[in-house]
C-alpha positions in Angstrom: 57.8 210.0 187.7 55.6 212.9 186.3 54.6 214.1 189.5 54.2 218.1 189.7 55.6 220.0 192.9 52.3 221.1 193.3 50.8 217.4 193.3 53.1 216.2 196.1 53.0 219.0 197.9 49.3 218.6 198.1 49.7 215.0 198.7 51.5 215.2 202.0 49.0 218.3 203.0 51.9 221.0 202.5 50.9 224.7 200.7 52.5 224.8 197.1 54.4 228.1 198.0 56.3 226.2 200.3 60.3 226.7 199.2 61.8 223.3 198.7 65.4 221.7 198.0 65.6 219.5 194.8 69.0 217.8 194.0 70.9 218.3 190.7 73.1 215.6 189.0 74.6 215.5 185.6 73.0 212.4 184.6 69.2 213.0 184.2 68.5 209.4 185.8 69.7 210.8 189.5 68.2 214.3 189.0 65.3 215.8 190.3 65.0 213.0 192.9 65.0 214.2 196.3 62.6 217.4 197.6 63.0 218.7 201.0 60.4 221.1 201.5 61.2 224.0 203.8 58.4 224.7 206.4 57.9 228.5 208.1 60.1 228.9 211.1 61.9 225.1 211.2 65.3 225.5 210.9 67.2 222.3 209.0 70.3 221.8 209.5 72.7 219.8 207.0 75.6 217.9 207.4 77.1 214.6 208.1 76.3 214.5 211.8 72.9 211.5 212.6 71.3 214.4 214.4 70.9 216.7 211.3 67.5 216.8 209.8 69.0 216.7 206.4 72.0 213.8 206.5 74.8 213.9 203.6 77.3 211.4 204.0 80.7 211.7 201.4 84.3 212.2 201.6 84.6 216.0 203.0 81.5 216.3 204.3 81.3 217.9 207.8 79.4 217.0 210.3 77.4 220.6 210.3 77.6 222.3 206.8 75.0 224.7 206.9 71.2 225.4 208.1 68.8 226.5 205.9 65.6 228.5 207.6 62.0 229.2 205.7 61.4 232.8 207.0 58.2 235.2 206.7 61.0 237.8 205.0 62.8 234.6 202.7 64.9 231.8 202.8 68.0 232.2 205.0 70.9 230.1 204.5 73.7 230.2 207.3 76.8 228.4 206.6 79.0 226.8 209.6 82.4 226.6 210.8 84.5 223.7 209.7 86.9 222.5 212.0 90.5 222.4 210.9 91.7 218.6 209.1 94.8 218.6 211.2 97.4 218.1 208.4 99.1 221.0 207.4 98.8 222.3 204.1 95.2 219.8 203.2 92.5 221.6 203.4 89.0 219.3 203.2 86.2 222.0 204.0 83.3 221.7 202.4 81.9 224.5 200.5 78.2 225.7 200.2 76.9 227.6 196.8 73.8 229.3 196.4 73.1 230.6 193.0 76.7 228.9 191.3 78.1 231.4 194.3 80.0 229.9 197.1 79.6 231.1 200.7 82.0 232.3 202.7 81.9 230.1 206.7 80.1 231.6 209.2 78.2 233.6 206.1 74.3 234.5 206.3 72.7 235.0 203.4 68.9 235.5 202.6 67.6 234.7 199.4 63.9 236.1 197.7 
């Protein structure tokens, strides 16, 4: 829509060193299309669950699947757990990457 980062984030009175998510997709058309910006000290959590500030629905998709916090000290991402599927031998967790590196549940990480 050649909006900058910087424009919207000016538009809707956010500083434009605020971290934000933008979504990926092979096909350019879907890419690029959603920003959540991360303010200081508001934790959002993700997952499938109506009371998440961030709501993915999908096959697989849990109802908490991680939180991702906007610290003084950096981003902190904290994975959850993911209850069992109940049939042996399917597993159906969901799986959080951060870099093209997955995290391990119940994994903290903090990111520069």
């Amino acid at each position: 829509m050649g909006v900058t980062q910087q424009d919207l984030a000016q538009t809707i009175g956010i500083d434009k060193d605020v971290p934000y998510l933008l979504n990926m997709n092979e096909d350019p058309a879907l890419s690029g299309k959603m920003m959540y910006f991360l303010p200081l000290r508001q934790p959002i959590t993700i997952g499938a669950n109506t009371e998440n500030k961030i709501v993915l629905q999908g096959l697989g998709m849990p109802e908490h699947l991680c939180e991702i916090e906007n610290l003084p000290e950096g981003v902190v991402v904290s994975t959850c757990q993911q209850p069992e599927t109940g049939h042996p031998g399917l597993s159906m967790k969901a799986r959080v990457c951060v870099n093209g590196s997955a995290m391990k549940e119940n994994e903290r990480r903090k990111l520069k």
